[in-house]
N, CA, C and O atoms as CSV, one atom per row, in Angstrom:
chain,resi,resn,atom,element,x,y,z
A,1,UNK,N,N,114.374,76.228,89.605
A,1,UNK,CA,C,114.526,76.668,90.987
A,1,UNK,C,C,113.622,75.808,91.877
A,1,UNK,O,O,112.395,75.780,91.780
A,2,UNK,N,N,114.414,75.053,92.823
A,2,UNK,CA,C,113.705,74.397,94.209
A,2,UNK,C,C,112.371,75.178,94.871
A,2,UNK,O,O,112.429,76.404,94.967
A,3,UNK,N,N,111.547,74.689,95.184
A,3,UNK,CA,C,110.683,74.775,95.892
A,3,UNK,C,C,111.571,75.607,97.493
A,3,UNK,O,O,112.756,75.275,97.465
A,4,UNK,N,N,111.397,76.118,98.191
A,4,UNK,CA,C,111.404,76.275,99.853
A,4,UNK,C,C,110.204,76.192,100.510
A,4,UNK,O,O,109.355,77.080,100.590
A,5,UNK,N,N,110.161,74.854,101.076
A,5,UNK,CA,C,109.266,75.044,102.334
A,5,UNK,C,C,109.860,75.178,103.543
A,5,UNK,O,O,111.069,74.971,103.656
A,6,UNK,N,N,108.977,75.593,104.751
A,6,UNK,CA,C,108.850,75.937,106.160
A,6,UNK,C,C,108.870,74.235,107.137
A,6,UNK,O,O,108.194,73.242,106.866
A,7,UNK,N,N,109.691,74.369,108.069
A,7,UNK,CA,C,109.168,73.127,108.734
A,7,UNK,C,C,107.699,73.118,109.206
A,7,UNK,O,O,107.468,72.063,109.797
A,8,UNK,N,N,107.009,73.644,109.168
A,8,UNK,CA,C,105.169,73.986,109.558
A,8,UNK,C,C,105.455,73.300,108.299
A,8,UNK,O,O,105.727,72.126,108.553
A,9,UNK,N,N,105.499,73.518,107.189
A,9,UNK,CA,C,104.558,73.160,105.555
A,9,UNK,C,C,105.270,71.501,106.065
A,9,UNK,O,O,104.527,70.702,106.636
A,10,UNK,N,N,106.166,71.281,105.892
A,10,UNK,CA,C,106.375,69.925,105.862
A,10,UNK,C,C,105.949,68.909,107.045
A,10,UNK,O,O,105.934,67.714,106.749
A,11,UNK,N,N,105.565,69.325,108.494
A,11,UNK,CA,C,105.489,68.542,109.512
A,11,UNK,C,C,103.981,68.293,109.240
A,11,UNK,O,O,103.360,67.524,109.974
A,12,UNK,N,N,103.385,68.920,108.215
A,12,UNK,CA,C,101.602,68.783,107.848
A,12,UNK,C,C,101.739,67.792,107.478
A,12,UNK,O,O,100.907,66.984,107.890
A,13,UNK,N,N,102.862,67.236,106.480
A,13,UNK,CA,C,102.363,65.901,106.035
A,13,UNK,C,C,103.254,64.760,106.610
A,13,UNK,O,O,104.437,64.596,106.314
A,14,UNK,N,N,102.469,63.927,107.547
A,14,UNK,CA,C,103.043,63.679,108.453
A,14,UNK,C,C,101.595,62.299,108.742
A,14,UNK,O,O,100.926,62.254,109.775
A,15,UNK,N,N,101.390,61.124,107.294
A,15,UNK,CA,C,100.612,60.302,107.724
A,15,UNK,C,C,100.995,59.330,106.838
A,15,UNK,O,O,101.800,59.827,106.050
A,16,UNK,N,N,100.798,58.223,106.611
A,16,UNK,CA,C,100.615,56.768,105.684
A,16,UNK,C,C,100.267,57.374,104.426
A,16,UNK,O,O,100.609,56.726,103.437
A,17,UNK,N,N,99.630,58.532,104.212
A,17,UNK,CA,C,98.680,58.945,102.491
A,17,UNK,C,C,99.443,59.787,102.579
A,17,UNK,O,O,99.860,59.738,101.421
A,18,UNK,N,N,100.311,60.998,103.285
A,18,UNK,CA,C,101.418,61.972,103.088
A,18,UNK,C,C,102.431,62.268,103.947
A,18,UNK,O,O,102.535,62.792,105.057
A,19,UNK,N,N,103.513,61.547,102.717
A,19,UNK,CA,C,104.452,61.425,104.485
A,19,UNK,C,C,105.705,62.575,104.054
A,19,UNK,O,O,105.897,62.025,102.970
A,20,UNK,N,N,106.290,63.248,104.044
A,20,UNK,CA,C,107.414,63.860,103.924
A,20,UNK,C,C,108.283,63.991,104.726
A,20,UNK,O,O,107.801,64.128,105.850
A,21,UNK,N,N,109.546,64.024,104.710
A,21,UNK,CA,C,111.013,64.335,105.297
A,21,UNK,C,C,111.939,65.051,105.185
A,21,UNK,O,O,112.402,65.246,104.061
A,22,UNK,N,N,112.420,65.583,106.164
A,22,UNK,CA,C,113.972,66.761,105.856
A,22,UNK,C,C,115.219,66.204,105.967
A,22,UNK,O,O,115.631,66.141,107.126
A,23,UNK,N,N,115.930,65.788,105.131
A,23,UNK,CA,C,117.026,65.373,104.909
A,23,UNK,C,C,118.521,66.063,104.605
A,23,UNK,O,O,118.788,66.193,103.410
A,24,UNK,N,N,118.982,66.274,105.051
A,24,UNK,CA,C,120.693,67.419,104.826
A,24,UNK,C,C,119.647,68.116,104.095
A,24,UNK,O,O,119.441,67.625,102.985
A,25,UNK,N,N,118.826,69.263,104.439
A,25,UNK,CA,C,118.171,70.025,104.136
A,25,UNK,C,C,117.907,70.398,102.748
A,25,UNK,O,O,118.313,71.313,102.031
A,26,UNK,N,N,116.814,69.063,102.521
A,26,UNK,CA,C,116.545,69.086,101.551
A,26,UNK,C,C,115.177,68.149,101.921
A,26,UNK,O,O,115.149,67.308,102.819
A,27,UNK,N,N,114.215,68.442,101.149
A,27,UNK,CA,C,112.369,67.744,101.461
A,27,UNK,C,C,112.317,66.792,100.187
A,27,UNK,O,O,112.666,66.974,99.021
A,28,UNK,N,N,111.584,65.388,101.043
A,28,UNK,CA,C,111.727,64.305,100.701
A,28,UNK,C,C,110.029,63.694,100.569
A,28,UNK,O,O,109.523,63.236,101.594
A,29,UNK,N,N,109.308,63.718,99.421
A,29,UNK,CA,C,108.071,62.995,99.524
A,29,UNK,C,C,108.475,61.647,99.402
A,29,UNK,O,O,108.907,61.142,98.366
A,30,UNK,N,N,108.278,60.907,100.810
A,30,UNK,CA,C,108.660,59.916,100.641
A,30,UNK,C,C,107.292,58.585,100.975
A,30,UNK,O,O,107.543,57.487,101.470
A,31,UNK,N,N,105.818,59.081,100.534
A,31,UNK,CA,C,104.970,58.739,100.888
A,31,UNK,C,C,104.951,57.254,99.706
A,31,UNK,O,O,104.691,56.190,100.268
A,32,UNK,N,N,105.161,57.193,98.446
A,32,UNK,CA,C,105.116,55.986,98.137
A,32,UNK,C,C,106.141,55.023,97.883
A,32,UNK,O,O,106.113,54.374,96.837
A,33,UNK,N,N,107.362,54.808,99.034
A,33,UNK,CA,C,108.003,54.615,99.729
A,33,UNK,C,C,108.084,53.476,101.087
A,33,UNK,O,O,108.758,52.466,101.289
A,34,UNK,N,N,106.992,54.240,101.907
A,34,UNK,CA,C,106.581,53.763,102.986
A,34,UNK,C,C,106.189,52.546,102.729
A,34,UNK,O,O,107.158,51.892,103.117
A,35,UNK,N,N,105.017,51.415,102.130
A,35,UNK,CA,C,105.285,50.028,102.110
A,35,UNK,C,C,106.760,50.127,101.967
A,35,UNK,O,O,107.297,50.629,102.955
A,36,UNK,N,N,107.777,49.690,100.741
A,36,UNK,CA,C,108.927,49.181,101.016
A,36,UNK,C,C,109.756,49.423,101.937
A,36,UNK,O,O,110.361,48.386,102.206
A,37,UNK,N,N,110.033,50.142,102.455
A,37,UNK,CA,C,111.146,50.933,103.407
A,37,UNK,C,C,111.402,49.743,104.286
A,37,UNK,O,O,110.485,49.210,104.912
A,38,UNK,N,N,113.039,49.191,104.352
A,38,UNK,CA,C,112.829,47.730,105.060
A,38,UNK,C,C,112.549,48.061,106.290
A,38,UNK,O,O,111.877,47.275,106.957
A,39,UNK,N,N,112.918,49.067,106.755
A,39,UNK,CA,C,112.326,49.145,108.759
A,39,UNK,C,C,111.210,49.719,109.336
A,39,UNK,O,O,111.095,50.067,110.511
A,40,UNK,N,N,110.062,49.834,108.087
A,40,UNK,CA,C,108.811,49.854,108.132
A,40,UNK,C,C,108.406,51.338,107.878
A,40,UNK,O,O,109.157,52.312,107.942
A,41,UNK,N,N,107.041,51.327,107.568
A,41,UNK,CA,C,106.676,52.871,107.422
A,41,UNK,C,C,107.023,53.561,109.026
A,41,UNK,O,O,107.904,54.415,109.132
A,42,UNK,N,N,106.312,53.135,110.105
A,42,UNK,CA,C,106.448,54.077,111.287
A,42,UNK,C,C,107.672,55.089,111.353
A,42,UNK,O,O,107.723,56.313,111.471
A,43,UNK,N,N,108.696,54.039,111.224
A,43,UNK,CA,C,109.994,54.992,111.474
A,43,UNK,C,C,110.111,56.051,110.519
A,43,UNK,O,O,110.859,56.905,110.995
A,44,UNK,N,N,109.700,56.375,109.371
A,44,UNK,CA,C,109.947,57.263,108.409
A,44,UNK,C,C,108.975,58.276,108.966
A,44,UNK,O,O,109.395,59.399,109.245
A,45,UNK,N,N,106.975,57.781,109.253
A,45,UNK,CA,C,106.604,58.613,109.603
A,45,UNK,C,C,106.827,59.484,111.076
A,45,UNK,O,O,106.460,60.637,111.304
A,46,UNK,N,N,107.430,58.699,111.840
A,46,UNK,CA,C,107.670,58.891,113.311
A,46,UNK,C,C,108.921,60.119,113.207
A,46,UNK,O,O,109.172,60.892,114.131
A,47,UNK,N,N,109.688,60.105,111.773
A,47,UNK,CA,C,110.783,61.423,111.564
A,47,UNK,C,C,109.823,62.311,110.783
A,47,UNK,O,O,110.513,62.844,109.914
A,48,UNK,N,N,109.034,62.570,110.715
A,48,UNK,CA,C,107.969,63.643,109.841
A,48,UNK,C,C,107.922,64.871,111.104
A,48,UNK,O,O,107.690,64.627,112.288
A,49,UNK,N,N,108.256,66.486,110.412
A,49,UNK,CA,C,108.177,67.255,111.611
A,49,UNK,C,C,109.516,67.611,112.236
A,49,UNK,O,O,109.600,68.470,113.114
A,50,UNK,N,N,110.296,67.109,111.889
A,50,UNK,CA,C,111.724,66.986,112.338
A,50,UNK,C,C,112.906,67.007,111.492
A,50,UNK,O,O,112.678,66.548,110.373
A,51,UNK,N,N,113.888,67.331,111.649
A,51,UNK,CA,C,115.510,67.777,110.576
A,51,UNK,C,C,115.349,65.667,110.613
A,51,UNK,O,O,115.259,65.125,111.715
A,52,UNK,N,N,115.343,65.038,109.668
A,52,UNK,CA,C,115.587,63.309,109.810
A,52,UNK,C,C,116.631,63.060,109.258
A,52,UNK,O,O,117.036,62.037,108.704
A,53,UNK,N,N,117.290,64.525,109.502
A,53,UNK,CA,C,118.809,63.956,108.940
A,53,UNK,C,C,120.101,62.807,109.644
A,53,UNK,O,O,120.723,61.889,109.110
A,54,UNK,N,N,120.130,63.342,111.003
A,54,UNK,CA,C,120.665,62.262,111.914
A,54,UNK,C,C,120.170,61.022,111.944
A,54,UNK,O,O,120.924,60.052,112.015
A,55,UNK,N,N,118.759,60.893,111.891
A,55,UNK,CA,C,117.999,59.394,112.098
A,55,UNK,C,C,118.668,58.652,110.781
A,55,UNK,O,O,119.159,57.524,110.726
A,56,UNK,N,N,118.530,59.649,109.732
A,56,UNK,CA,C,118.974,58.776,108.243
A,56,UNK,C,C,120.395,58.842,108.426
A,56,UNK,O,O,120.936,58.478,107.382
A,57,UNK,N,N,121.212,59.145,109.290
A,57,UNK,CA,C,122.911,59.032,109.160
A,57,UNK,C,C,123.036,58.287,110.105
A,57,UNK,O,O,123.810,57.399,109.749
A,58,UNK,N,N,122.650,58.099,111.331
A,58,UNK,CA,C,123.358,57.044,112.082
A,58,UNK,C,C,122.724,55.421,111.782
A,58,UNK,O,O,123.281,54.413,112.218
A,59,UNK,N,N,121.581,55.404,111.036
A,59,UNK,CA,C,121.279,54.205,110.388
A,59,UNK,C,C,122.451,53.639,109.291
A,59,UNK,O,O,122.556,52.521,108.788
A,60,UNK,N,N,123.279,54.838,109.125
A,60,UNK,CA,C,124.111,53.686,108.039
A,60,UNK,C,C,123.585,53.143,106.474
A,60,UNK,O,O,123.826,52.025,106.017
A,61,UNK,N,N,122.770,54.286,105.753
A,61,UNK,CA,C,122.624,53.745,104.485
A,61,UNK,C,C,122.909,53.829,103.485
A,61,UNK,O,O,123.063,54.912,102.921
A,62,UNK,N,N,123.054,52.823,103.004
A,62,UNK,CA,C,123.700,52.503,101.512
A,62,UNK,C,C,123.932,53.402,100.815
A,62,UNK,O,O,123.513,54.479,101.241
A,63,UNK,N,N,124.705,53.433,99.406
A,63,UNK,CA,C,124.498,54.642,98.388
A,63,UNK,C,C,123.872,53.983,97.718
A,63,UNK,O,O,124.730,53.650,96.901
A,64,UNK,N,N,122.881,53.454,97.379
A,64,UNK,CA,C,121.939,53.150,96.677
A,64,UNK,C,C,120.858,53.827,97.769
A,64,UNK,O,O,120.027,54.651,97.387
A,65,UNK,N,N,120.900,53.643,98.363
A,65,UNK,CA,C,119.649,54.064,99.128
A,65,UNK,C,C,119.488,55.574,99.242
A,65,UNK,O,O,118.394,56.137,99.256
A,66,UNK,N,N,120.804,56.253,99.332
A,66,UNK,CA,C,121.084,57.249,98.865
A,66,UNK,C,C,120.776,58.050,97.891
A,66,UNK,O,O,120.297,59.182,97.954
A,67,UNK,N,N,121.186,57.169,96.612
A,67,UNK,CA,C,120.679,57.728,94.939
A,67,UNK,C,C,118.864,57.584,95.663
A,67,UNK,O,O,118.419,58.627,96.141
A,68,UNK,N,N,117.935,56.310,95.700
A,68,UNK,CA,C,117.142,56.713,95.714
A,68,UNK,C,C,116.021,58.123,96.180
A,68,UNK,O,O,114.870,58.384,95.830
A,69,UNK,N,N,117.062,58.875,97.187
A,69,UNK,CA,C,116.550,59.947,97.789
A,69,UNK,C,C,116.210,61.386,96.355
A,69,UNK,O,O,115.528,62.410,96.328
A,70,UNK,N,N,116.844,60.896,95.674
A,70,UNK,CA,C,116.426,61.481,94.423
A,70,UNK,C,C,115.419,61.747,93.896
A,70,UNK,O,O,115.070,62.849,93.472
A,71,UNK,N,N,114.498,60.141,93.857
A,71,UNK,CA,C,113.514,60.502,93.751
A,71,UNK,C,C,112.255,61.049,94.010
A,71,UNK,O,O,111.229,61.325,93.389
A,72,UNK,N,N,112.714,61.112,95.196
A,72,UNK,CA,C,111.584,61.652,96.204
A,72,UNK,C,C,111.585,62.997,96.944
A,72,UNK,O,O,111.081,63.369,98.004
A,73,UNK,N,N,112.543,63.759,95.738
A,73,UNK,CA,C,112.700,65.027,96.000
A,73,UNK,C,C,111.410,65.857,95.828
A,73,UNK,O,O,110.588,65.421,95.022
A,74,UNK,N,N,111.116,67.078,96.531
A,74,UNK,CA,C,110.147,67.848,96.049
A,74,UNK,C,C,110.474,69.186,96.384
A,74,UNK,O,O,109.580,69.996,96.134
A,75,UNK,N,N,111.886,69.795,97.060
A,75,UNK,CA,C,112.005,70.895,97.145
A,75,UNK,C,C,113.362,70.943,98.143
A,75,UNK,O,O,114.092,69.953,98.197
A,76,UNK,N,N,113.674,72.233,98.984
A,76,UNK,CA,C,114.016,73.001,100.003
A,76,UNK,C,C,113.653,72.535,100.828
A,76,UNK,O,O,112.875,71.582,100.780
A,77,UNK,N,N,114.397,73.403,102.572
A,77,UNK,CA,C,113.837,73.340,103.786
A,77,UNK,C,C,114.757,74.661,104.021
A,77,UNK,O,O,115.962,74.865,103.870
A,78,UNK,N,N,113.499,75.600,104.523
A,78,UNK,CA,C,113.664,76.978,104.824
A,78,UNK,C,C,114.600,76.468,105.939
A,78,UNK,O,O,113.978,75.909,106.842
A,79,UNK,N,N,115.857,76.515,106.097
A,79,UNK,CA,C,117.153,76.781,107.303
A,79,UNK,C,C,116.532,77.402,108.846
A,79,UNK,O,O,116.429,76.869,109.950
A,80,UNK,N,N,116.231,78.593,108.407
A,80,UNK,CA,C,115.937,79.440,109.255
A,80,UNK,C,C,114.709,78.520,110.586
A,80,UNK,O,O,114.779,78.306,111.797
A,81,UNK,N,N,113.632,78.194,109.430
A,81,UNK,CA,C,112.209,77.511,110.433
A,81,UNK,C,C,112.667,75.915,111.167
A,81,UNK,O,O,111.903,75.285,111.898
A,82,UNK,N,N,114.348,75.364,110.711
A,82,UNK,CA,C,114.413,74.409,111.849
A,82,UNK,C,C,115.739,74.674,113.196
A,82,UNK,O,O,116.911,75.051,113.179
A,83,UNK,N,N,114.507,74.121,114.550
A,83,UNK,CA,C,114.953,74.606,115.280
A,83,UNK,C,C,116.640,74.564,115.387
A,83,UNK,O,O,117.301,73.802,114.680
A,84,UNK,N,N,117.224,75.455,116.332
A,84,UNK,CA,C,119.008,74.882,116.380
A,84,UNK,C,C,119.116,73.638,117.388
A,84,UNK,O,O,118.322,73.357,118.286
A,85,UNK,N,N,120.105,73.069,117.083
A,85,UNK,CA,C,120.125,71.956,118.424
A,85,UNK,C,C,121.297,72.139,119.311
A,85,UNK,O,O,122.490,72.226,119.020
A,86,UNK,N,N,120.627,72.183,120.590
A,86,UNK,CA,C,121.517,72.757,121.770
A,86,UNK,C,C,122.031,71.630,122.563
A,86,UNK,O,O,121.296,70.864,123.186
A,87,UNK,N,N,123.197,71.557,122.527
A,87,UNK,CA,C,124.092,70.512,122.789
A,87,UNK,C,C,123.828,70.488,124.916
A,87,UNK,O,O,123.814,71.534,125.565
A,88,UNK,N,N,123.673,69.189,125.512
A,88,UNK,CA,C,122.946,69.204,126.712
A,88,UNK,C,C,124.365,69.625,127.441
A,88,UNK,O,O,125.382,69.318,126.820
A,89,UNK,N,N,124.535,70.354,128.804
A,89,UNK,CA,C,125.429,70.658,129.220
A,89,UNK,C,C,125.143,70.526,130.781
A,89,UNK,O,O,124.603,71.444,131.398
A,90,UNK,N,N,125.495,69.459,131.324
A,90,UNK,CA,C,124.953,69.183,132.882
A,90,UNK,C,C,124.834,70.767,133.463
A,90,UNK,O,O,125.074,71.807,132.850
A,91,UNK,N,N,124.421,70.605,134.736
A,91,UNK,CA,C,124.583,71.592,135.566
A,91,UNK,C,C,125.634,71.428,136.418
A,91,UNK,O,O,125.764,70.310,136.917
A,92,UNK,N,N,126.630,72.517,136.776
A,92,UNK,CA,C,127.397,72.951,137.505
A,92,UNK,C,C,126.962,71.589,139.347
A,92,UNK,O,O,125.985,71.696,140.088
A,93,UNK,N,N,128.101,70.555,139.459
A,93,UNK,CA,C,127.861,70.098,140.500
A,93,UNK,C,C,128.863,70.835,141.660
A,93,UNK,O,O,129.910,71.333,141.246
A,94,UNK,N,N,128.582,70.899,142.939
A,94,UNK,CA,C,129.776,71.056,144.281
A,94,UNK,C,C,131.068,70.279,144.261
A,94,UNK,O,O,131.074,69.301,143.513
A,95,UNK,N,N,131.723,70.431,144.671
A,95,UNK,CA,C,132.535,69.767,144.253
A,95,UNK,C,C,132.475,68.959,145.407
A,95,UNK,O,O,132.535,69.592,146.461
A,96,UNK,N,N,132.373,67.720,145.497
A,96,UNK,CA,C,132.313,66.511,147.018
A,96,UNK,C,C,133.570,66.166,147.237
A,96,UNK,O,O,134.384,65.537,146.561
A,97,UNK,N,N,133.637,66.996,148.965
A,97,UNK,CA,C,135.088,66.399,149.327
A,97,UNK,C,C,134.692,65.935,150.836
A,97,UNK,O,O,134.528,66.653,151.822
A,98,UNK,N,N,134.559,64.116,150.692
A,98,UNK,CA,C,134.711,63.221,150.916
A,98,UNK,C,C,135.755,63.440,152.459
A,98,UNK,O,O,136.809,64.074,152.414
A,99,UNK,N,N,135.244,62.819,153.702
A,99,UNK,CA,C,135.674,63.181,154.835
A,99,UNK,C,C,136.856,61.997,154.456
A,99,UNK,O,O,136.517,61.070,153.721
A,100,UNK,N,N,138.254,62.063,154.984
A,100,UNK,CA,C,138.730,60.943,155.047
A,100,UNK,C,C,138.539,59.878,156.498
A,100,UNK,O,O,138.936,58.713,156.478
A,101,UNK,N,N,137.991,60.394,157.495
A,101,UNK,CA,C,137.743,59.994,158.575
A,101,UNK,C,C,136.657,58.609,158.394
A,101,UNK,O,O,136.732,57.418,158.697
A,102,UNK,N,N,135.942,59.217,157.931
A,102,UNK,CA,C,134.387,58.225,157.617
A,102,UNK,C,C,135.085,57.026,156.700
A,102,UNK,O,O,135.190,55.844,157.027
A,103,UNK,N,N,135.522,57.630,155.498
A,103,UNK,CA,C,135.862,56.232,154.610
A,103,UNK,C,C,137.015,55.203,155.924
A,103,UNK,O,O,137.197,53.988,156.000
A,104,UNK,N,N,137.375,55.932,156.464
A,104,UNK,CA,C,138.928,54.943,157.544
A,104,UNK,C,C,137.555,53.693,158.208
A,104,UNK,O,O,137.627,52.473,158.349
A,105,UNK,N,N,136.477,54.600,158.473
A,105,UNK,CA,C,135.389,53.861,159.726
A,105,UNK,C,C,134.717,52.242,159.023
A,105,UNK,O,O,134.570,51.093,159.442
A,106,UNK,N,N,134.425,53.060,157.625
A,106,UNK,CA,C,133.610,52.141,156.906
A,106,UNK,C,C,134.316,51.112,156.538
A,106,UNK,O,O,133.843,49.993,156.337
A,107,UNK,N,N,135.640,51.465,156.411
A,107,UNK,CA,C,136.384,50.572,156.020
A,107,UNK,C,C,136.757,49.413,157.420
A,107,UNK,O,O,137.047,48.220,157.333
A,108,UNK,N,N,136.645,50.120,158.449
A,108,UNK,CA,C,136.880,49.436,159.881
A,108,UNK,C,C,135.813,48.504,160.147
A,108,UNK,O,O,135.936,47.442,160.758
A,109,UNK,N,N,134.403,49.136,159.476
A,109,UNK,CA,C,133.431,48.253,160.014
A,109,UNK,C,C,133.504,47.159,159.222
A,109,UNK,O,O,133.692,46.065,159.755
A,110,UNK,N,N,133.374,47.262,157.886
A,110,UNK,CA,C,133.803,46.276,156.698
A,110,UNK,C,C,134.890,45.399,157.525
A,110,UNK,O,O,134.733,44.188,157.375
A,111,UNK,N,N,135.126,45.484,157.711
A,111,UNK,CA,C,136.408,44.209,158.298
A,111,UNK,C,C,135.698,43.754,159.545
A,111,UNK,O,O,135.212,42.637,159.367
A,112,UNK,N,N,135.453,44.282,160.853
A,112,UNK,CA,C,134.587,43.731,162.401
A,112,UNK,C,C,133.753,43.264,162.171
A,112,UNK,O,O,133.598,42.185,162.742
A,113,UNK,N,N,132.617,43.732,161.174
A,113,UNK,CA,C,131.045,42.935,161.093
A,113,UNK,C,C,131.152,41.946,161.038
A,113,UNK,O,O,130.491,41.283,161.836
A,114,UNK,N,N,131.984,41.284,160.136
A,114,UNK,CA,C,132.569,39.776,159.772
A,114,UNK,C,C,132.824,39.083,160.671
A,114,UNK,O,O,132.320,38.031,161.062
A,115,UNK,N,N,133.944,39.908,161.157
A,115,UNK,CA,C,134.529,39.115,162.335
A,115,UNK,C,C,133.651,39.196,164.043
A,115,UNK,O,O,133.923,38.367,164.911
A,116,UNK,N,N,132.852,40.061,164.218
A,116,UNK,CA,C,131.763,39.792,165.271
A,116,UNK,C,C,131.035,38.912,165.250
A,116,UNK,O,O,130.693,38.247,166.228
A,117,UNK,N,N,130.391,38.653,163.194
A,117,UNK,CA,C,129.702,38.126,163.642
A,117,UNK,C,C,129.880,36.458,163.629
A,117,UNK,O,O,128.957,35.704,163.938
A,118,UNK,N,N,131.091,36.043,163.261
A,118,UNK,CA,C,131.748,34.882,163.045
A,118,UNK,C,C,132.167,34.258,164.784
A,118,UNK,O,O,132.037,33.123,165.242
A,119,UNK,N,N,132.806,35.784,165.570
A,119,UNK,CA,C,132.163,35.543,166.938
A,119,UNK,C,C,131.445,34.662,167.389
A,119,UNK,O,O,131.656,33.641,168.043
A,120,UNK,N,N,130.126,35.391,166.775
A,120,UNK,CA,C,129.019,35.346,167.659
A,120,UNK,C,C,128.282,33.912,167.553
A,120,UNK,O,O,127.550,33.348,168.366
A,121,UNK,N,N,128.836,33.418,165.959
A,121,UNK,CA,C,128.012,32.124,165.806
A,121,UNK,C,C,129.373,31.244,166.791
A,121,UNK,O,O,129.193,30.524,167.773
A,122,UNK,N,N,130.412,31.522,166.278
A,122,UNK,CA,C,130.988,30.322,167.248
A,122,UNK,C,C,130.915,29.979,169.090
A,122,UNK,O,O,131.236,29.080,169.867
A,123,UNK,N,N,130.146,31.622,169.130
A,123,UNK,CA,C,130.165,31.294,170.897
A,123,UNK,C,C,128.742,30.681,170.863
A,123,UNK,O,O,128.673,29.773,171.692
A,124,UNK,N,N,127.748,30.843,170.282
A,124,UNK,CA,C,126.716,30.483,170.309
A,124,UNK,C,C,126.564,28.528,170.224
A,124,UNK,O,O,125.919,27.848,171.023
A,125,UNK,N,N,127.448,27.949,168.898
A,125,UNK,CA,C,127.840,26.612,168.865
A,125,UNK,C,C,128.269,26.129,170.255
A,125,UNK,O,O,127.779,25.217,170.921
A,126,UNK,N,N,129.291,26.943,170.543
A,126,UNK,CA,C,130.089,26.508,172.135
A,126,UNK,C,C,128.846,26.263,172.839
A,126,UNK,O,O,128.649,25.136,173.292
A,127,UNK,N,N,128.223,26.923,172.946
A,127,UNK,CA,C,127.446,27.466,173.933
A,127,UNK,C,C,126.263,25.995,174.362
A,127,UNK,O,O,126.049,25.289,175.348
A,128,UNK,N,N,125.736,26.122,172.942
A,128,UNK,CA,C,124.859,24.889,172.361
A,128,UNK,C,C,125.686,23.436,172.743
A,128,UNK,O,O,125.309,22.875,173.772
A,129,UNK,N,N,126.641,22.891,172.070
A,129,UNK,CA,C,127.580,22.134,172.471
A,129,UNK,C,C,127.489,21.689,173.920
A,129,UNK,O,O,127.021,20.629,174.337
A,130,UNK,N,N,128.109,22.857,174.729
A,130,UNK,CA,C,128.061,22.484,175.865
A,130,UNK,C,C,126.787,22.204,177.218
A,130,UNK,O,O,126.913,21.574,178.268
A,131,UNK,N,N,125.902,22.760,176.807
A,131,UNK,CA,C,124.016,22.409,177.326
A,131,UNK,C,C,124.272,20.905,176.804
A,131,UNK,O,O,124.540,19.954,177.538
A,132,UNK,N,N,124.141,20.864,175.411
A,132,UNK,CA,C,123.773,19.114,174.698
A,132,UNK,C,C,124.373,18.606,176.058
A,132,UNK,O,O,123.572,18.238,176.918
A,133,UNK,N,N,125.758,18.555,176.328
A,133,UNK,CA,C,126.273,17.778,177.009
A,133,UNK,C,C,126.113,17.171,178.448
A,133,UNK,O,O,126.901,16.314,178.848
């Protein structure tokens, strides 16, 4: 019969000399480990304290890497002591209804600015032009 620990018992060991992990709920001493692990100890200890089941699934690893989780079994993870994860759900926005008047304007100015100010340099040339002269 498996061991059950608490996420408290397992987030204790949580250093370079004791590192453990929760994996598809199941606890992982994975402290002499940490040198090899190709993406370094941090990341293993940085999932200590936490379900590291997602971190270890969206990495994509091997079934060898897999079998090795074998060895570094040491028990359970009490279900109950990890938290649930609550899926984020924006908040309720107004619904924006957009004057059609304003977009007609912006769209009016978008077109005149151009053309004022294309105006303004050519009367200004004229202008210049005709002093030189």
């Amino acid at each position: 019969m498996a061991k059950v620990y608490t996420l408290a018992e397992v987030s204790q060991h949580n250093s370079a000399k004791d590192c453990w992990l929760v994996i598809n709920g199941k606890v992982y001493d994975v402290t002499k480990f940490l040198d090899d692990h190709p993406g370094g100890d941090e990341v293993l200890i940085s999932s200590t304290g936490t379900d590291a089941t997602d971190d270890f699934e969206d990495v994509g690893h091997s079934s060898s890497a897999r079998a090795m989780l074998d060895e570094y079994y040491v028990g359970d993870i009490d279900s109950a002591t990890i938290p649930t994860k609550t899926k984020y759900i924006p908040p309720k926005q107004p619904q924006y209804n957009q004057d059609k008047t304003s977009e007609f304007v912006v769209k009016l100015l978008q077109f005149l600015v151009p053309l004022i100010i294309l105006g303004v340099a050519f009367g200004i040339r004229f202008y210049t032009k005709q002093s030189a002269a």
